[in-house]
C-alpha positions in Angstrom: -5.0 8.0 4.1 -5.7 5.5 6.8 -6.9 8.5 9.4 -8.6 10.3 6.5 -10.7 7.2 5.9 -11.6 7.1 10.1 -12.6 10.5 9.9 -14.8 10.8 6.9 -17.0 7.3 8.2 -17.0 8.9 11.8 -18.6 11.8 10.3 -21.1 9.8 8.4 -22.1 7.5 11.4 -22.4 11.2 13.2 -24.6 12.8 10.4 -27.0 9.8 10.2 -27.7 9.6 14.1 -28.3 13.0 14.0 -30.3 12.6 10.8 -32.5 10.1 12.5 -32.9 11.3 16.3 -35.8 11.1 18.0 -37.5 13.9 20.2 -39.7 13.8 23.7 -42.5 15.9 22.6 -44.4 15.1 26.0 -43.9 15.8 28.7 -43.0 19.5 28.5 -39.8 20.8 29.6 -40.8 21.9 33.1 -43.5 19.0 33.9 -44.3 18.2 38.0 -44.9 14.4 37.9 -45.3 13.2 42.0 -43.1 10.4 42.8 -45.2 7.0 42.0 -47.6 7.9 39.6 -47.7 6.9 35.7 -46.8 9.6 33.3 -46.9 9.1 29.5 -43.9 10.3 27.2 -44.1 10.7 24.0 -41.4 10.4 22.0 -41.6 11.6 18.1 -39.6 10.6 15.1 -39.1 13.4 12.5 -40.4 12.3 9.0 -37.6 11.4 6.9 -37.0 10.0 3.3 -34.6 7.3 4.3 -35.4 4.0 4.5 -35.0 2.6 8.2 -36.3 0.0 10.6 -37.2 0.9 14.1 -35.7 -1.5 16.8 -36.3 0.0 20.3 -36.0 3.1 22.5 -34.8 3.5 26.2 -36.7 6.2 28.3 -34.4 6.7 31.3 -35.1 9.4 34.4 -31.7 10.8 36.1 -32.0 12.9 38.9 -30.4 16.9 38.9 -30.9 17.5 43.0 -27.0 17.5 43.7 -25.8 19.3 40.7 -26.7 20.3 37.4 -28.2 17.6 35.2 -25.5 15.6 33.3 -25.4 15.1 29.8 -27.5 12.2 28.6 -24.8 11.1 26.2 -23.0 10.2 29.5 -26.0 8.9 31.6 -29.2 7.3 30.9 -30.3 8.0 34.5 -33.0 4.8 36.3 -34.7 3.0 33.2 -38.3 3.3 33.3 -39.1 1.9 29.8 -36.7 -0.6 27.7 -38.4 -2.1 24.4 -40.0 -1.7 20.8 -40.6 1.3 19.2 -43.3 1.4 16.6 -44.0 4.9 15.5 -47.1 5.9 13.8 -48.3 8.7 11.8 -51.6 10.0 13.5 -51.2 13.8 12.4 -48.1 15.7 11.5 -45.1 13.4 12.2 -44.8 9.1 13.4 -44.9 9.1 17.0 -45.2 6.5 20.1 -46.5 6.9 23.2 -45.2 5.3 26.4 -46.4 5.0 30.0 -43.9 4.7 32.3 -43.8 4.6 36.4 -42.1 7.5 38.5 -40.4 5.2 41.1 -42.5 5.8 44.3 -39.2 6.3 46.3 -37.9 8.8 43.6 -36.3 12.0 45.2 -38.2 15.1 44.8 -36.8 17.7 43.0 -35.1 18.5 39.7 -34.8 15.6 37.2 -34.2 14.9 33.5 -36.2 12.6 31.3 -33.6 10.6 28.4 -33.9 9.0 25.2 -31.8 6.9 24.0 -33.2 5.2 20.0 -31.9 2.7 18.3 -33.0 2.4 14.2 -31.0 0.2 11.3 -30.8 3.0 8.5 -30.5 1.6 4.6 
């Protein structure tokens, strides 16, 4: 009964994350950004009918030259942006924009932009 009960609150926790993810809607998958210049991200929040406070995001950059990219459950990569996140409704769904700095001594080549969101549901 005991692993029954794990299994059926794990897959609760797992529904409402996904339920509540956020999305990089800019830049575009494919972007060239030069190494130490500003780039804006925009990261969206799907409209949904639960009730839920926003606490933060983390925008994180993790570079692919070596190998493929890794998964960004497993690394955040060099955080560019660590704070609040206050999305607004402007025209179809709430969304924030954020201007973060390419580390001028950031290799060139191949990277992956993350998002990590944090959000207290109920």
């Amino acid at each position: 009964m005991m692993n029954l009960l794990k299994v059926v609150v794990l897959f609760f926790f797992t529904t409402v994350a996904f339920a509540q993810g956020v999305v990089i809607n800019y830049p575009q998958n494919g972007a060239s950004v030069p190494a130490g210049q500003d780039l804006t991200v925009q990261v969206v929040r799907p409209d949904t009918l639960t009730g839920s406070q926003e606490v933060a995001v983390v925008i994180g950059l993790e570079s692919c030259t070596s190998q493929s990219c890794p998964s960004p459950v497993d690394v955040m990569g060099d955080i560019l942006y660590n704070g609040p996140y206050n999305p607004q409704f402007q025209q179809l769904q709430p969304y924030q924009n954020f201007s973060v700095a390419i580390p001028a001594s950031w290799t060139k080549g191949a990277a992956q932009l993350n998002v990590a969101h944090f959000t207290l549901i109920g």
